[in-house]
GUMARRO-437354 format. One record per residue (C-alpha): residue in one letter; x, y, z. Coordinates in steps of 0.2 Angstrom, whole numbers, padded with zeros to 4 digits, always signed. Example, Ala and Ser with C-alpha at 12.3 -4.5 7.8 and 13.67 -1.06 7.14 Angstrom:
BEGIN
A+0062-0022+0039S+0068-0005+0036
// end
This chain:
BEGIN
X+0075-0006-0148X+0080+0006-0136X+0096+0007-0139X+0105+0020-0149X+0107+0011-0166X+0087+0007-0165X+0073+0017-0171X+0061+0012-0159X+0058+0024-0144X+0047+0022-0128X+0029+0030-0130X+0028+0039-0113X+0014+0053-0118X+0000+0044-0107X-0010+0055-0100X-0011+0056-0081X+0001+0045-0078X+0020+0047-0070X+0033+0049-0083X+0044+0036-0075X+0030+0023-0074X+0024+0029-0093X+0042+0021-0096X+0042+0010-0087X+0030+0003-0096X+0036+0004-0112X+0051-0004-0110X+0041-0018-0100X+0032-0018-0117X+0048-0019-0127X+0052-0034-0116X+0037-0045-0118X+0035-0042-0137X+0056-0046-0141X+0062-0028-0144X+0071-0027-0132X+0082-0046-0128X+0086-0054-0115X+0105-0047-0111X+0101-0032-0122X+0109-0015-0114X+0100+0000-0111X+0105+0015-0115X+0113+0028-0102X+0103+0036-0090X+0109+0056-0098X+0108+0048-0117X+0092+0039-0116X+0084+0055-0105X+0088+0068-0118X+0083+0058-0132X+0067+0057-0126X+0065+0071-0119X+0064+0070-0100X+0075+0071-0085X+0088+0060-0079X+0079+0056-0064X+0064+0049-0071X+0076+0038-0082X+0084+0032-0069X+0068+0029-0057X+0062+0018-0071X+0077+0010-0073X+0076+0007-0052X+0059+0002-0052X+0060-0013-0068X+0078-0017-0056X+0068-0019-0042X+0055-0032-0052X+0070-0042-0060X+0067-0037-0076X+0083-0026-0077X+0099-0030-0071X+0113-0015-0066X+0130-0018-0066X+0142-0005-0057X+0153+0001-0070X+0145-0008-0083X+0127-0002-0086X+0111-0007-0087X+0103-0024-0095X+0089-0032-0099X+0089-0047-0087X+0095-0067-0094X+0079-0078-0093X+0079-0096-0095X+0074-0100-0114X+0060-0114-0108X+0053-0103-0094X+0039-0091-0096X+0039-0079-0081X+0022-0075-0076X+0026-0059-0074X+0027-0058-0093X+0007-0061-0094X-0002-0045-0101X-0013-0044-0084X+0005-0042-0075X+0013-0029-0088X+0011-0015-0077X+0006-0018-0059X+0002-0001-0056X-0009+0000-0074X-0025+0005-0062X-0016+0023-0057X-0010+0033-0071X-0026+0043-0074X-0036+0039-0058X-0030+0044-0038X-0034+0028-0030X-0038+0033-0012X-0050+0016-0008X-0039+0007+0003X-0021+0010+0012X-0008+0007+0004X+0014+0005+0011X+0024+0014-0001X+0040+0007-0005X+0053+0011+0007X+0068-0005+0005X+0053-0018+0011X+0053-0027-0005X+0072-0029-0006X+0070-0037+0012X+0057-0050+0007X+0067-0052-0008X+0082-0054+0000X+0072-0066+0012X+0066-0077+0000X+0083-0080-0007X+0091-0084+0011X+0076-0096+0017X+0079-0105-0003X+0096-0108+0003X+0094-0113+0022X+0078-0121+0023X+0082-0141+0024X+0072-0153+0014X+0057-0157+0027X+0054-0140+0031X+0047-0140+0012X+0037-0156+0012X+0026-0154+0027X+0011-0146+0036X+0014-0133+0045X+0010-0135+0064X+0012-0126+0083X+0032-0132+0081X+0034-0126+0063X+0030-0107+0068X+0037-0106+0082X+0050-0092+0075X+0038-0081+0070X+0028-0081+0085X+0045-0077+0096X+0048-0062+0083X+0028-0056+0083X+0030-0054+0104X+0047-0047+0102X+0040-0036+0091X+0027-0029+0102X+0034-0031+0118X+0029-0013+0124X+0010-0014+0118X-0001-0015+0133X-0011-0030+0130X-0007-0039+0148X+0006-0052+0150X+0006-0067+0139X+0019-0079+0130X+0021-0088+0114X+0010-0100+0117X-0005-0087+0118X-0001-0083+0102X-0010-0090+0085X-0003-0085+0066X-0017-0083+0053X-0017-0080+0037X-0018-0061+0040X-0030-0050+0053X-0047-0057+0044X-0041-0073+0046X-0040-0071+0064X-0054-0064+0067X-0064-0076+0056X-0058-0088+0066X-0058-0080+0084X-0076-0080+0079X-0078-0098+0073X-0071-0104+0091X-0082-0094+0101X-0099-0090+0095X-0111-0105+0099X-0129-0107+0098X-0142-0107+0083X-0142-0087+0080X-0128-0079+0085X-0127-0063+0086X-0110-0051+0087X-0110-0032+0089X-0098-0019+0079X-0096-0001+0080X-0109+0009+0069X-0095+0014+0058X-0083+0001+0057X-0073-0012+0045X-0082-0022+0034X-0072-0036+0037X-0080-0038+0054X-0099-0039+0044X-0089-0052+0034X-0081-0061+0046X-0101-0062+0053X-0107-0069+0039X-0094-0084+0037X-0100-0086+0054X-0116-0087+0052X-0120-0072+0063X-0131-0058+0064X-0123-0037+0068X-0127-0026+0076X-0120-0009+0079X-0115+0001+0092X-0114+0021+0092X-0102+0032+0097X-0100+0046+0109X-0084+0057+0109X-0078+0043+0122X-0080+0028+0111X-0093+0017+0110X-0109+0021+0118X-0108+0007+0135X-0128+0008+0137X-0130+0005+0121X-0120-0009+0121X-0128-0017+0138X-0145-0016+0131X-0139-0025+0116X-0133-0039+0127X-0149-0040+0134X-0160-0039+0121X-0151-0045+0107X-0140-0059+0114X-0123-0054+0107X-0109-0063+0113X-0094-0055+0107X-0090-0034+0102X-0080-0032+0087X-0071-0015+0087X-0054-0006+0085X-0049+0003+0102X-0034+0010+0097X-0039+0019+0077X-0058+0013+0073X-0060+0012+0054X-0066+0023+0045X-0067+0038+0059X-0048+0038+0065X-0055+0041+0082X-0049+0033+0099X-0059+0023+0112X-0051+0034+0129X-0045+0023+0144X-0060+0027+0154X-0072+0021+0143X-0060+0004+0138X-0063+0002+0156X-0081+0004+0156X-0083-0008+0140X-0071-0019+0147X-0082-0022+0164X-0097-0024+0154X-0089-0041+0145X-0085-0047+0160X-0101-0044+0169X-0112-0054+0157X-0096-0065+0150X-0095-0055+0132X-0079-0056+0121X-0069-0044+0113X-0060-0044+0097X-0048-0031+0097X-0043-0026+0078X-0027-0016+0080X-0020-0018+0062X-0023+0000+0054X-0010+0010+0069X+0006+0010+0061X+0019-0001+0066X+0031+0005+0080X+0021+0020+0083X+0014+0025+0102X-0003+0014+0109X-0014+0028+0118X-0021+0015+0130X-0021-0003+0137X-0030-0016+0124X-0045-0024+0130X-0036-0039+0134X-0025-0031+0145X-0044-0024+0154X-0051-0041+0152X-0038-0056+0152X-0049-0069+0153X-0062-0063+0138X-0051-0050+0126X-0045-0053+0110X-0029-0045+0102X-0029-0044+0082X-0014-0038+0071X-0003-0039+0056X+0009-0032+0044X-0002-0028+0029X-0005-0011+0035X+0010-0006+0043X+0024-0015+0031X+0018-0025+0015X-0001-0032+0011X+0010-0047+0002X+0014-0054+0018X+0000-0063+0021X+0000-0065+0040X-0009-0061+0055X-0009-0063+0074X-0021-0067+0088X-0016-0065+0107X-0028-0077+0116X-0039-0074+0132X-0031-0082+0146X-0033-0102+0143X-0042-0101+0126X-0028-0102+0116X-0030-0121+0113X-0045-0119+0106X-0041-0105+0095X-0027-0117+0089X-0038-0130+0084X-0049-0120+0075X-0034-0116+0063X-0030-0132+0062X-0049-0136+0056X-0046-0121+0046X-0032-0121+0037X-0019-0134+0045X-0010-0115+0049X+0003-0103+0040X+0014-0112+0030X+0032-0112+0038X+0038-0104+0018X+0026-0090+0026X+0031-0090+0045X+0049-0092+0042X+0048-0077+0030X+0043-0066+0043X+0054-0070+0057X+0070-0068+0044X+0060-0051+0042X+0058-0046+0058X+0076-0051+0064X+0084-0039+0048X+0093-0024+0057X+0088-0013+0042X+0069-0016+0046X+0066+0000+0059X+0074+0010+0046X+0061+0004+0033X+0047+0008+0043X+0052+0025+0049X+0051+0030+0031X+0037+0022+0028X+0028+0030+0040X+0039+0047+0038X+0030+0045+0020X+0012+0042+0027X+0013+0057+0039X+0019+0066+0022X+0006+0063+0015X-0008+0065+0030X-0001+0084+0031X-0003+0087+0015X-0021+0082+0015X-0024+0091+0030X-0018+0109+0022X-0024+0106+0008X-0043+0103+0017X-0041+0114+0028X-0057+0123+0035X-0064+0108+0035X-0069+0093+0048X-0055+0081+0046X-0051+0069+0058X-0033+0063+0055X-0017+0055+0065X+0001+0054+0057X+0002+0035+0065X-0012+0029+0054X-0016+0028+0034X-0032+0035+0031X-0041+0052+0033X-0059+0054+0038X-0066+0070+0031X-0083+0076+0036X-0094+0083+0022X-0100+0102+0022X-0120+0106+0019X-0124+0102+0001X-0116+0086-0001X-0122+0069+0002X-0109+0054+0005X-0113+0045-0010X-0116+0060-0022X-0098+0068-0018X-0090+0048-0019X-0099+0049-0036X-0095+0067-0041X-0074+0062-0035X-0074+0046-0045X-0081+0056-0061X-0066+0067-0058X-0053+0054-0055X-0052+0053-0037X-0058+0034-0030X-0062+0036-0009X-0077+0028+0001X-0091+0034+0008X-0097+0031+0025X-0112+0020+0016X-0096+0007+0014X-0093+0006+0033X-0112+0007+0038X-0125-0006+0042X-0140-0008+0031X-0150+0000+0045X-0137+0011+0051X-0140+0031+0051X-0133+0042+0038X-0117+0051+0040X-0112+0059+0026X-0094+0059+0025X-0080+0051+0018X-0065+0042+0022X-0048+0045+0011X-0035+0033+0011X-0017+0034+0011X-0008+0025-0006X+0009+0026-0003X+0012+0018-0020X+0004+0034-0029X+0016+0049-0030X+0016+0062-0016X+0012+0075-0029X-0003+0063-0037X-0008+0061-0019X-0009+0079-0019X-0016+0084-0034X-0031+0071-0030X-0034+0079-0015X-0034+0097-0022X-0048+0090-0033X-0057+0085-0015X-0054+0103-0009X-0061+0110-0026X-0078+0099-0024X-0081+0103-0005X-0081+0122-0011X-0091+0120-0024X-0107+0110-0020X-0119+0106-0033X-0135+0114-0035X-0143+0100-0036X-0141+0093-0019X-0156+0097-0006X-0149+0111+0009
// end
């Protein structure tokens, strides 16, 4: 056991990994296997600290964070226990794949994919969960969702981004998916027609959109860029040649680059669709929530042909799986039957969860220091790699860092995963056929520490100043 009259005592040597997590872990372990009972108190923060030989802070961090999974309860005044379950209940949390929900990180800096840190969101949702357990009737848990059931969170997404310029438009306009690649599955499902259809993307871009494709039965291709954005000839002659019926890109923060399609050139792509009657899907999930746009969305350019795509997975929690589509101007019906076909919509336990989320007063609070802890970490990245090409903005989650001559894309990923440090190369974000760019892009994971964040990216720095022989100049 843990406590004092025990001889048992958390293992927290693991290499590479956090202190606190390293105990964490050990006293999860202790739970699972009966070492520690359920009602069994831990001991004080200072005792159970200098026993082992760390500082009160990591103690108490590991205490907060098992708190947070409901595995410890903390009484003011009393101390901390290990919580009461149900004898005839087996929490799936208790399964050996869900021991440690962070067991991926301790020796390895996973830069793959943005991650929120945790900043008071889970103690909303949590708290959400336990008021819509208590207010939600009986029929509100027996039936299929539908455009009645969310209607509250489709009040609270266009209150939410009531100063975003994406043209006038009202609740109805508005279709809930089951997160941004839902949406724009979907958005594609209700639009593209004819034996071969054929979609465009920007050369670099989210693979979600080749995905999307091929659930759609589509064909892609790509679309360069100029400092401006994407390349508007280009584009035409793809319409002509090629057939495509609808752009796929990200105006605001294309992924992976971090660069900005400028307002002159939304407006020059913007005429184009409505010349030859094009769509637009307009993926704006990677700026972070309540941060500044830099220009109008294409729907706002092209009401009756531009799509608006967004949800909270990269700005508040990935776990809240839902998304947003502002229609075109009279498509939203469509687009509503589609999801329908789809899915019958976001159940309302879903829906329901988001608008209690959105109305909290504490939310704006919880995402300043979210993104106060992403633009942490961006500046550090940015020393640290300084002297080198990095393209970067505080208000989004990612880094795209341009490699020096005498490193290839796929050797440095390579060569950083040997090492420790996960990231992806611009192969990830390429077409087959697209050209070469030999770069990476570096995500920020808010639920690794700042210093581990760091640490990983000083092992970036160390690679970029020391390219291998090997490589070709």
């Amino acid at each position: 056991m843990i406590v004092s009259d025990t001889r048992w005592q958390p293992e927290i040597s693991g290499a590479g990994r956090a202190k606190y997590k390293a105990l964490a872990q050990a006293i999860r372990e202790g739970i699972v296997s009966g070492q520690l009972t359920a009602g069994e108190q831990l001991p004080p923060v200072r005792e159970l600290a200098y026993r082992i030989g760390v500082t009160p802070g990591t103690v108490a961090r590991a205490y907060a964070v098992l708190t947070d999974e409901g595995r410890l309860t903390a009484g003011v005044g009393r101390g901390t226990f290990v919580t009461e379950r149900k004898a005839t209940t087996q929490s799936i949390w208790d399964t050996p794949a869900m021991l440690d929900p962070t067991a991926d990180l301790p020796d390895r800096v996973h830069l793959l994919s943005p991650k929120m840190p945790e900043a008071g969101q889970g103690a909303l949702i949590r708290d959400a969960l336990q008021a819509l357990s208590t207010d939600m009737v009986p029929e509100h848990l027996l039936n299929y969702p539908s455009r009645v059931t969310d209607i509250a969170a489709r009040r609270a997404f266009k209150a939410s981004i009531a100063d975003t310029p994406i043209g006038p438009f009202d609740e109805d306009d508005v279709i809930t998916s089951h997160g941004g690649q839902s949406a724009i599955v979907m958005i594609l499902q209700t639009v593209l027609h004819g034996p071969s259809p054929v979609i465009a993307v920007d050369e670099l871009s989210y693979g979600g959109f080749r995905s999307a494709a091929v659930m759609s039965r589509a064909q892609v291709v790509g679309v360069p860029w100029d400092d401006d954005g994407p390349d508007p000839a280009v584009l035409e002659d793809l319409i002509k040649t090629q057939g495509v019926q609808v752009f796929c890109t990200s105006a605001e923060v294309c992924n992976p680059t971090v660069r900005t399609t400028s307002t002159p050139r939304r407006k020059q792509i913007a005429a184009l669709a409505q010349r030859y009657g094009i769509h637009i899907i307009d993926d704006d999930c990677y700026r972070l929530m309540r941060t500044k746009h830099l220009g109008p969305s294409y729907r706002a350019l092209a009401p009756e042909l531009g799509w608006y795509v967004t949800s909270p997975s990269k700005s508040l929690s990935a776990a809240l799986r839902i998304g947003f589509a502002v229609a075109p101007v009279d498509w939203s019906s469509n687009l509503a039957r589609t999801s329908t076909f789809h899915s019958f919509g976001v159940t309302r336990l879903v829906t329901d969860l988001y608008a209690y989320i959105m109305a909290r007063d504490e939310l704006p609070d919880v995402i300043d220091r979210i993104n106060a802890r992403i633009a942490q970490d961006v500046r550090a990245a940015v020393s640290i790699l300084d002297g080198h090409t990095v393209t970067w903005s505080e208000q989004v989650p990612f880094l795209w860092l341009e490699l020096p001559i005498g490193w290839r894309a796929g050797e440095f990923k390579q060569r950083a995963e040997s090492a420790g440090v996960l990231i992806k190369s611009a192969e990830d974000f390429a077409l087959r056929d697209g050209r070469s760019n030999h770069a990476v892009r570096i995500a920020i994971n808010g639920q690794v520490s700042h210093d581990h964040f760091a640490a990983g990216i000083q092992t970036l720095r160390d690679m970029l100043d020391n390219p291998p022989d090997a490589i070709s100049v």
